[in-house]
C-alpha positions as CSV (number, residue, x, y, z in Angstrom):
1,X,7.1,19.9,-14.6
2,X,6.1,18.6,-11.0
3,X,8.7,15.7,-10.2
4,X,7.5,13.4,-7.5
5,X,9.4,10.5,-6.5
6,X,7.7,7.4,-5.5
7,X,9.3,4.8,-3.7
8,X,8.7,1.0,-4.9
9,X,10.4,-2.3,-2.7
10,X,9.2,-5.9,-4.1
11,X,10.3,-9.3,-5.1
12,X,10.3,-11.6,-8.2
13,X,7.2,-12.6,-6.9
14,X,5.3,-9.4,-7.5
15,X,6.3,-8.3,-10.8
16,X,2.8,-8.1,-12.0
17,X,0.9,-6.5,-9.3
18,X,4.0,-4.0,-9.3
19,X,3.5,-3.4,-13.0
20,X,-0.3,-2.8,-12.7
21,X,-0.1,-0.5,-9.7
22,X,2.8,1.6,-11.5
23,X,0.1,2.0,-14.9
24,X,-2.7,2.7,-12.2
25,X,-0.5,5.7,-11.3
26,X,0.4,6.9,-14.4
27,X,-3.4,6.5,-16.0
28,X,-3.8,9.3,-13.4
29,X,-1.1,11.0,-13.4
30,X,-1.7,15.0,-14.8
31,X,-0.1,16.3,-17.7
32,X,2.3,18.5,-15.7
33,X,3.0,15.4,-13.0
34,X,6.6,13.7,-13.5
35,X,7.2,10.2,-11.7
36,X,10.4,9.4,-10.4
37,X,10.2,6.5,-9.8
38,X,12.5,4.1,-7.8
39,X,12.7,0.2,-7.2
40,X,14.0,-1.2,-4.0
41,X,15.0,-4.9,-4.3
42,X,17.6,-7.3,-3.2
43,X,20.8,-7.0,-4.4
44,X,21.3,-11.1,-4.5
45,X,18.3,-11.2,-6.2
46,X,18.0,-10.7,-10.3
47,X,15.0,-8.9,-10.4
48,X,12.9,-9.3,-13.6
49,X,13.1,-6.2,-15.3
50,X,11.5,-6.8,-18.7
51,X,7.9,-5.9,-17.9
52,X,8.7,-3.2,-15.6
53,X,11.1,-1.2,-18.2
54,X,8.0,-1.4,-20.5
55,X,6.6,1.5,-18.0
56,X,8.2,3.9,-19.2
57,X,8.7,3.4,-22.7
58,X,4.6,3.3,-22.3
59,X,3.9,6.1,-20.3
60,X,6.1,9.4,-20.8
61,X,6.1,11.0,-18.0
62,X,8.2,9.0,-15.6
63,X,11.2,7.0,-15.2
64,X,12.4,3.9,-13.6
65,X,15.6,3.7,-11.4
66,X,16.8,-0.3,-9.7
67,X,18.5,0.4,-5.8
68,X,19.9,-2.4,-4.3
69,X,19.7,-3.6,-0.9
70,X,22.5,-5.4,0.7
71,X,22.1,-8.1,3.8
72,X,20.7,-5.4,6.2
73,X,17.4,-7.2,6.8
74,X,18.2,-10.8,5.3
75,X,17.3,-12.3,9.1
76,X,14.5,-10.0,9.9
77,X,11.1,-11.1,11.4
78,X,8.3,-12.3,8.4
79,X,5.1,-13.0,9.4
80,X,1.9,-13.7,7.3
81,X,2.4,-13.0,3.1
82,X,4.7,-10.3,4.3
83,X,8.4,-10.5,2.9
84,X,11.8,-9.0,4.0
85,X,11.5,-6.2,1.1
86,X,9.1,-4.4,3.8
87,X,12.1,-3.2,6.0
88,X,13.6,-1.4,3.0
89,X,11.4,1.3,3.6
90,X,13.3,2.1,6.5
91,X,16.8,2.1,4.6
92,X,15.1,4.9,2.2
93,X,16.9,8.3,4.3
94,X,20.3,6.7,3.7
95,X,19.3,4.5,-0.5
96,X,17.5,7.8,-1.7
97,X,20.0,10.2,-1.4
98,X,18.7,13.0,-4.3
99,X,15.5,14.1,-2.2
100,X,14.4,15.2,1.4
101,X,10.8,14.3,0.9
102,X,9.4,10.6,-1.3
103,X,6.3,9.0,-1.3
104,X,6.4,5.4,-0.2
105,X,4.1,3.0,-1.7
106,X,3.5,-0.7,-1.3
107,X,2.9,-2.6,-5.1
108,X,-0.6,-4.1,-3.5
109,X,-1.9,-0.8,-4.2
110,X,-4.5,0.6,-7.0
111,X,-4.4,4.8,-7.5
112,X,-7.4,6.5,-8.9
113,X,-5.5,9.8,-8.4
114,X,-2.6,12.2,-8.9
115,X,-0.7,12.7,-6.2
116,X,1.0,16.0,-6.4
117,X,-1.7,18.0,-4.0
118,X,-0.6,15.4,-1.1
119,X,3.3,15.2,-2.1
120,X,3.2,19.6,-2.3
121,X,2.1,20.3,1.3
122,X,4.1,21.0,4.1
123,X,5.3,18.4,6.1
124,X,8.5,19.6,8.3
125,X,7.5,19.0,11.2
126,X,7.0,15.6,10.9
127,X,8.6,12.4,9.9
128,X,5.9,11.0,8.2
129,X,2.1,11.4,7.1
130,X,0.2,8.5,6.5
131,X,-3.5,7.4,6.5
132,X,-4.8,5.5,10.0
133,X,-5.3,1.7,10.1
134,X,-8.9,1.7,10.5
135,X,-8.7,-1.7,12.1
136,X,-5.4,-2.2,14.2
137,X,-6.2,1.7,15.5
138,X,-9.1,0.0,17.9
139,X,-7.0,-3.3,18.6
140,X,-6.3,-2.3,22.0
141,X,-4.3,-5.0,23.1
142,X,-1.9,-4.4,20.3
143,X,-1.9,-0.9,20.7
144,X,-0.9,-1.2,24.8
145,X,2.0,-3.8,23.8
146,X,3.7,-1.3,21.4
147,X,2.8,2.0,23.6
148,X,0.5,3.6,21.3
149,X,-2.5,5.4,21.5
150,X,-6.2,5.0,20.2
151,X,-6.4,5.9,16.4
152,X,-2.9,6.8,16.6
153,X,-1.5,3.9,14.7
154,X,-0.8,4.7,11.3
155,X,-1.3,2.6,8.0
156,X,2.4,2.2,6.2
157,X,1.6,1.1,2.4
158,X,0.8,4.7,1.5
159,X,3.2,7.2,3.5
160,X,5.4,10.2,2.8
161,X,8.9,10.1,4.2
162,X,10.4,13.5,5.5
163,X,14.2,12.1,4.9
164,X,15.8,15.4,6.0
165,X,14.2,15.7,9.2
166,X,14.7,11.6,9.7
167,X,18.4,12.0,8.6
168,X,18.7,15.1,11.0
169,X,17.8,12.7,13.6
170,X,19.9,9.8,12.7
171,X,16.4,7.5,12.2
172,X,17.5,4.7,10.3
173,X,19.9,3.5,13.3
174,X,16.7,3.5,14.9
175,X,14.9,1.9,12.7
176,X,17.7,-0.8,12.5
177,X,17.8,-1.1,16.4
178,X,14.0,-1.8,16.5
179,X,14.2,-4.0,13.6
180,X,15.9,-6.7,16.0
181,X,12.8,-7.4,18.0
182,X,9.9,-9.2,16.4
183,X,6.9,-6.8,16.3
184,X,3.7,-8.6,15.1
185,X,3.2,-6.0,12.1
186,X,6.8,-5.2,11.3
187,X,7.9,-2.8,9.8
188,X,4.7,-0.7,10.5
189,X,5.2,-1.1,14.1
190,X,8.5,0.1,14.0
191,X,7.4,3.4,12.3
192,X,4.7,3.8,14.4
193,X,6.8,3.4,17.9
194,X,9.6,5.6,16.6
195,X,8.0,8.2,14.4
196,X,5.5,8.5,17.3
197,X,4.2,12.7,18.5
198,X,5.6,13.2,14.3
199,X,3.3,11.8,12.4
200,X,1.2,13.5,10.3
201,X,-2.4,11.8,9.5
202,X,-3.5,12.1,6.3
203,X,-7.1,11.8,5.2
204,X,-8.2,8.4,4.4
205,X,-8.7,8.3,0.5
206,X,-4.9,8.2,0.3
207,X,-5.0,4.6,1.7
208,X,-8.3,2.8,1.2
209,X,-7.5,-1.0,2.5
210,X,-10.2,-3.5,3.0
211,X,-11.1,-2.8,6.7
212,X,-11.5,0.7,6.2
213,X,-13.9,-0.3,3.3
214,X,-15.8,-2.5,5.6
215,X,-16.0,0.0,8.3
216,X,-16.9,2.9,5.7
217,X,-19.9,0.6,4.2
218,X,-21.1,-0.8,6.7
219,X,-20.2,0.3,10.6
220,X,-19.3,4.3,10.0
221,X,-20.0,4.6,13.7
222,X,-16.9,3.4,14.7
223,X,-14.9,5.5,12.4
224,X,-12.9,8.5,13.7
225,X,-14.4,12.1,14.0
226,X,-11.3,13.6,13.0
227,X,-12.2,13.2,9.4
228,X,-16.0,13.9,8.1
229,X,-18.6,11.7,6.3
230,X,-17.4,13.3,3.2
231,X,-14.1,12.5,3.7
232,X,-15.0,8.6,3.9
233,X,-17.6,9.2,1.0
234,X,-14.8,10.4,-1.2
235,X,-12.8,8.0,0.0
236,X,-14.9,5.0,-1.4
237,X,-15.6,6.7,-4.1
238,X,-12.1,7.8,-5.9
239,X,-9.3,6.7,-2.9
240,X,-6.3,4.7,-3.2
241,X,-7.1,1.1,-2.8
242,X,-5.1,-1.0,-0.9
243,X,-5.2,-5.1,-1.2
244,X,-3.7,-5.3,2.2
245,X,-5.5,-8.6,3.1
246,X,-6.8,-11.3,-0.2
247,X,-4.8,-10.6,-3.0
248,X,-6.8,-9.8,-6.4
249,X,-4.9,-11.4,-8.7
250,X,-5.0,-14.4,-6.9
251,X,-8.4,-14.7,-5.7
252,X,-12.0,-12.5,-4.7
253,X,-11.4,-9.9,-2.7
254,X,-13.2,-6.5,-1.5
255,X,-13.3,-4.4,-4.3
256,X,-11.0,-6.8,-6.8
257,X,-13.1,-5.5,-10.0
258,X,-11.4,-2.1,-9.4
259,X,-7.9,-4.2,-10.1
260,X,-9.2,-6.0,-12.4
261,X,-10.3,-3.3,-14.2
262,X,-7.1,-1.5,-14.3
263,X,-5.0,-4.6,-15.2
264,X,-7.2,-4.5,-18.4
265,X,-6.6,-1.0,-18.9
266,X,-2.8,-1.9,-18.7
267,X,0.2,-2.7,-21.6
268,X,0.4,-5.7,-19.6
269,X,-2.8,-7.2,-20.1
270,X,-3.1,-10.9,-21.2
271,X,-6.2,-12.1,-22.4
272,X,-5.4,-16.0,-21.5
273,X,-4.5,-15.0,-17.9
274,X,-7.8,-13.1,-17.2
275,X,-10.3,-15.6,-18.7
276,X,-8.0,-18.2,-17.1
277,X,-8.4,-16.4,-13.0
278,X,-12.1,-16.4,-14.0
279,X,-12.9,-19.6,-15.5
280,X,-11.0,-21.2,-12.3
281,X,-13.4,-19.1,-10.2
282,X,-16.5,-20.3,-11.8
283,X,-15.1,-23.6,-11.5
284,X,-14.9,-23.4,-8.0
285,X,-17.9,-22.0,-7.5
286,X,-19.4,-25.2,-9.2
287,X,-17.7,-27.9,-6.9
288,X,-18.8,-26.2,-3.7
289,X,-21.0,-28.0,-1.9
290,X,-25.0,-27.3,-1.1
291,X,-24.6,-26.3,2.5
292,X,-21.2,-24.2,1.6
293,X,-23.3,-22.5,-1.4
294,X,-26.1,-21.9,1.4
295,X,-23.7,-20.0,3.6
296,X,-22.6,-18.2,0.5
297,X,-25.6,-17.1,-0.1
298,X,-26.6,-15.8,3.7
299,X,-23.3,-14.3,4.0
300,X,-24.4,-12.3,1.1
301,X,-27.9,-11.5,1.7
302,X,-27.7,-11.1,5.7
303,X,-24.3,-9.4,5.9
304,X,-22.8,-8.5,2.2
305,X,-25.4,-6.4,0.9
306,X,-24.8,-2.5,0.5
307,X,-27.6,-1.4,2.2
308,X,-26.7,2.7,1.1
């Protein structure tokens, strides 16, 4: 059996996007592929366990585990929809203790693969591999005021920690020393600015988020050489997707039928909820006004259409 631990850190307030993107993993997951997977919340927090212990009793091949996280981050920067269970991810070295290597996942995520291929390679070298951020890779400006380079910057909801080699080097102080300032993406720019000259880019199906959709549909010029058209092909075809910007579950988004699709697929599916998201939709829809359905309707056929 191929154990791969996957690292999980959410609130109450995402119990069911965690739930779906846990069944999205272990819908693809191969016969021979065991998921360790562990939970990262906050330990003054009760987490609601009751749909998330129904993971394993549905799918056999994995197991749950609940870490706790004390006060480390409780005054930490937020910013956006982002919460205070992002900075966890940098407490993973010294809270997952059993492995020198995990996979770190954000619960915004859909997987339409297995992921042993990318968990078995080689990665010493490095403190972590990750996909780029297609979009905050060209935003120069942000890019100079954290001293990184050009299509250096690395997308963090998908990465793979190398916890030997970042306990070797004592990280986490780092990470905690950085964590004091208040860095316009977080978490992610903490990784990048410290983990930066060991970081190992991974191709982009592994982290598919909205802006690399955009940019892979419809402005491919701008994408880096460093990975080919079939890599990006691929990439839209079977990747990871990440719901890094609109939520599914809460309203349209790029590619939301893919999350849709697995929630349906999943033990956790609830009839009255789905007809309920749509029904509100159509709803909407029908109280726009004329010129706002007119704009609708040139965003769609000027801009929107997939012109492949």
């Amino acid at each position: 059996m191929n154990t791969i631990p996957v690292i999980l850190a959410f609130d109450n307030n995402l119990i069911l996007p965690a739930c779906v993107c846990m069944s999205s993993l272990m819908m693809n997951a191969r016969e021979d592929t065991y998921y360790d997977i562990y939970i990262l919340h906050a330990g003054n927090v009760d987490l609601k366990k009751e749909d998330l212990n129904k993971i394993p009793q549905h799918y056999k091949n994995c197991q749950i585990n609940y870490v706790t996280v004390g006060s480390e981050f409780d005054d930490a920067f937020e910013i956006r929809h982002v919460t205070k269970a992002t900075y966890y991810r940098l407490l993973i070295p010294d809270l997952i203790p059993d492995y020198d290597k995990v996979i770190y996942a954000d619960v915004d995520i859909i997987f339409r693969m297995d992921l042993s291929d990318v968990y078995n390679q080689d990665y010493s070298e490095y403190y972590v591999a990750a996909t780029l951020d297609m979009g905050l890779s060209q935003d120069q400006k942000h890019l100079d005021s954290i001293g990184v380079e050009r299509w250096k910057y690395l997308q963090a909801g998908f990465a793979i920690l190398n916890l030997k080699k970042m306990r070797e080097d004592n990280m986490v102080s780092v990470f905690k020393e950085l964590a004091k300032n208040n860095y316009k993406y977080q978490d992610q720019d903490i990784l990048n600015i410290s983990c930066k000259g060991k970081i190992k880019y991974l191709p982009p199906c592994y982290n598919v988020n909205d802006c690399a959709l955009i940019y892979i549909y419809w402005h491919p010029e701008v994408l880096p050489s460093i990975f080919t058209e079939e890599d990006y092909e691929y990439a839209r075809k079977c990747g990871t997707i990440h719901y890094s910007g609109y939520k599914p579950w809460k309203r349209y988004s790029i590619a939301f039928d893919i999350w849709w699709e697995y929630y349906r697929r999943s033990p956790f599916y609830d009839e009255k909820f789905y007809f309920k998201f749509f029904f509100d939709k159509t709803m909407l829809l029908d109280s726009l006004t004329l010129w706002k359905r007119i704009k609708i309707l040139i965003r769609y056929f000027v801009y929107g259409r997939y012109k492949g």
